[in-house]
C-alpha positions in Angstrom: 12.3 33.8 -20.6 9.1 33.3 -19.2 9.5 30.2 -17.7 8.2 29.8 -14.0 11.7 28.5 -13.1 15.0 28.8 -14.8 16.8 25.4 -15.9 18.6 23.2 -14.4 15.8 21.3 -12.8 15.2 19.1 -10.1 12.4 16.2 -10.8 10.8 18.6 -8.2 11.1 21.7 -10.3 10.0 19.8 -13.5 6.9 19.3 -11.5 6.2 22.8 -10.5 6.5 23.6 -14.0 3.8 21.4 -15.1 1.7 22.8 -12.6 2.5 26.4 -13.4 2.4 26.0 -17.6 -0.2 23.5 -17.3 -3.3 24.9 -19.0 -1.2 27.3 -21.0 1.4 24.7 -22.9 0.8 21.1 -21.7 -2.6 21.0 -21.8 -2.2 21.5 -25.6 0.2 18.5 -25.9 -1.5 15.6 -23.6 -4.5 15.3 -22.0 -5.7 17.9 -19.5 -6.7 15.3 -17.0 -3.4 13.9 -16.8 -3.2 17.3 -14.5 -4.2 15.1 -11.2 -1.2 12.8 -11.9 1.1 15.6 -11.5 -0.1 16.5 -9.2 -0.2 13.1 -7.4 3.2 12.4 -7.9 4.8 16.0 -6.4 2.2 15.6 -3.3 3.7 11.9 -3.0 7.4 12.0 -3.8 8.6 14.9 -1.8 6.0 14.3 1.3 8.0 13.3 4.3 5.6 10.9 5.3 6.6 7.2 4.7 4.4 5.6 1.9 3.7 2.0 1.6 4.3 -1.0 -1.2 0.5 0.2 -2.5 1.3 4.3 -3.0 4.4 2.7 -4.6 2.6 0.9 -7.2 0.3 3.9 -7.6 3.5 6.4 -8.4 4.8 3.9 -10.6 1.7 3.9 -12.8 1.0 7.7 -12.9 4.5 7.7 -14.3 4.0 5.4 -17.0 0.5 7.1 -18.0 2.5 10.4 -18.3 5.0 8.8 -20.3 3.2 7.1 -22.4 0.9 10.6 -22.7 4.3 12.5 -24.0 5.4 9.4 -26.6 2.4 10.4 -28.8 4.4 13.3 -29.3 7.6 12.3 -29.6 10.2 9.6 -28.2 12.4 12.0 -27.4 15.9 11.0 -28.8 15.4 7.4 -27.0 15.1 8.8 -24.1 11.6 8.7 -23.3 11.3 4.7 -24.6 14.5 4.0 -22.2 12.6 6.2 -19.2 9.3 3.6 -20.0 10.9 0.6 -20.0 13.2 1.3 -16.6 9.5 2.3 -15.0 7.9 -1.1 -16.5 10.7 -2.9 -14.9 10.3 -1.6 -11.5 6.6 -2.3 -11.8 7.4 -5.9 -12.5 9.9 -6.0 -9.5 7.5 -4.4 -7.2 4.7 -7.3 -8.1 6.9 -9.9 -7.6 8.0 -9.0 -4.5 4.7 -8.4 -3.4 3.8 -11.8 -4.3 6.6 -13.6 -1.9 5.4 -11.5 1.0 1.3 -12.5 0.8 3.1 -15.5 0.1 5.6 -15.8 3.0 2.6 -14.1 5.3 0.3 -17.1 4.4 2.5 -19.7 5.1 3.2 -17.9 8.4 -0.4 -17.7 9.0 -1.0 -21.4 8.4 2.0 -22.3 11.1 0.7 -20.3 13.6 -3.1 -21.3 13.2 -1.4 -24.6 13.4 0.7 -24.3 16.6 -2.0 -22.8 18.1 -4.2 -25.9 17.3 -1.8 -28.1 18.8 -1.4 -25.4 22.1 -5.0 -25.4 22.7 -5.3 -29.8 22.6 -1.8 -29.8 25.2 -3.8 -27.1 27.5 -6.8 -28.9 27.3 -5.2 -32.5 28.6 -3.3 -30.8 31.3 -3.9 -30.1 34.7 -4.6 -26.6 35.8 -2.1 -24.9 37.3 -1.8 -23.4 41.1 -2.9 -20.1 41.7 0.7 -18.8 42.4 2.0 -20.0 39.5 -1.7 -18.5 37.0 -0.2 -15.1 39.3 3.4 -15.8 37.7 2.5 -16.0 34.2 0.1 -13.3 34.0 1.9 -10.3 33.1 3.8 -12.7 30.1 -0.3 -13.6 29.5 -0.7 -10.2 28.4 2.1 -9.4 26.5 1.1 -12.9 24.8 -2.4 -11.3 24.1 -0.8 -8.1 22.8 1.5 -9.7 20.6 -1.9 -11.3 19.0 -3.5 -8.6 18.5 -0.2 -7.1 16.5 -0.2 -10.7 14.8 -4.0 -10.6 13.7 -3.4 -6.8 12.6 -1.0 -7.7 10.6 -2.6 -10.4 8.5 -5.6 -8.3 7.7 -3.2 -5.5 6.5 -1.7 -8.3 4.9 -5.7 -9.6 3.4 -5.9 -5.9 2.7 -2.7 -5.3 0.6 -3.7 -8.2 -1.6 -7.3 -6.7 -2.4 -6.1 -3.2 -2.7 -3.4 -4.7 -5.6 -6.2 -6.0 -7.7 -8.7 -3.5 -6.6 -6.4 -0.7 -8.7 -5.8 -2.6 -11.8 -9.4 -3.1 -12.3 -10.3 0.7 -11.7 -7.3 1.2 -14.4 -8.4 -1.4 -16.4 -12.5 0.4 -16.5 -11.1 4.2 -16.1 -8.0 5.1 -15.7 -8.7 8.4 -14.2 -10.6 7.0 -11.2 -7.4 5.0 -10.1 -5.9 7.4 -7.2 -9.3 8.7 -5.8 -10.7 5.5 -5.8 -7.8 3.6 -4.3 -7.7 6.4 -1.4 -11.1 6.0 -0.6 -11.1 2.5 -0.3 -8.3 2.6 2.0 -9.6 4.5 4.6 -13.1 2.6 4.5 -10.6 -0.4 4.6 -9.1 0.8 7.6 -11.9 2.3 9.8 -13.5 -1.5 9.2 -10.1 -2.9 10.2 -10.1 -0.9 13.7 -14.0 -1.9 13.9 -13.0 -5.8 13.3 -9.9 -5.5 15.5 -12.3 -3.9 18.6 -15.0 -6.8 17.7 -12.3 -9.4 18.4 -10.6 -7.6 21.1 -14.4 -8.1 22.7 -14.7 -11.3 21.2 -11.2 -12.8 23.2 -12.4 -11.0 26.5 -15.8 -12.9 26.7 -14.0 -15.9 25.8 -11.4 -15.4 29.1 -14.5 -14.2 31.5 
């Protein structure tokens, strides 16, 4: 009767709950701190931003902290255990998919650094070319250039992904409560010194053609 909203719920609605009845029931049957991962995971799943493979992993552990929180208390008829495991699963999945793309990424990295090895000996043995044709291929030049830039952004997201992985588990691994503010932080550090590294290079490749 005094509930803040009337069953049935939504995930959504569950959520709200928590909020609302927080310090006055659920506080009493899990940790009070466990507060923040509620509220990380209503800010996350119903924001209609796009998140990435990383705020994945991050909702997927919040989860399995809460649930494990609540199986102190009871399982649950099953359902709880069942709910854990699914969530465990998907962690799993999510690593080892995570895996084959730094994987794939690397080996792409390696055949580029490679072909352009072999470009830069072939340019070097031939001729230069006439000045009409250096006039032809300059607009492709720079849509060449761009395409680089795109291709060295992408690695260092790629660099970035990898480190942010581990970077998590150790803050779970030391405290467990540090894990979202910690990983948020670091990612936009990481990302204003990505824009800082990209400029420096961008610099970097115009000396080099002056």
């Amino acid at each position: 009767q005094i509930l803040y909203l009337k069953p049935p719920w939504t995930l959504a609605n569950l959520l709200k709950c928590y909020k609302k009845h927080w310090m006055a029931v659920f506080g009493y049957v899990v940790p009070r701190s466990l507060l923040s991962t509620i509220e990380y995971l209503s800010k996350h799943l119903y924001s209609e931003k796009p998140f990435d493979s990383s705020t994945v992993r991050i909702l997927l552990q919040e989860s399995k902290k809460l649930l494990h929180a609540f199986s102190t208390r009871s399982d649950y008829n099953g359902v709880l255990p069942q709910a854990y495991a699914e969530v465990t699963k998907l962690c799993e999945t999510l690593g080892e998919v995570r895996a084959a793309l730094v994987e794939q990424d690397l080996s792409e990295d390696i055949m580029v650094l490679s072909e352009n090895a072999a470009c830069e000996k072939m340019e070097a043995t031939t001729p230069n070319l006439q000045s009409t044709e250096e006039k032809e291929l300059h607009p492709s030049f720079h849509v060449a250039q761009e395409n680089r830039h795109q291709e060295i952004w992408s690695v260092l997201e790629g660099v970035w992904n990898t480190m942010n992985l581990y970077s998590i588990e150790l803050f779970q691994k030391l405290d467990p409560s540090a894990v979202t503010m910690a990983a948020k932080a670091s990612f936009e550090e990481a990302f204003l010194g990505l824009q800082k590294l990209l400029a420096a290079v961008k610099d970097i490749r115009e000396g080099i053609g002056r």
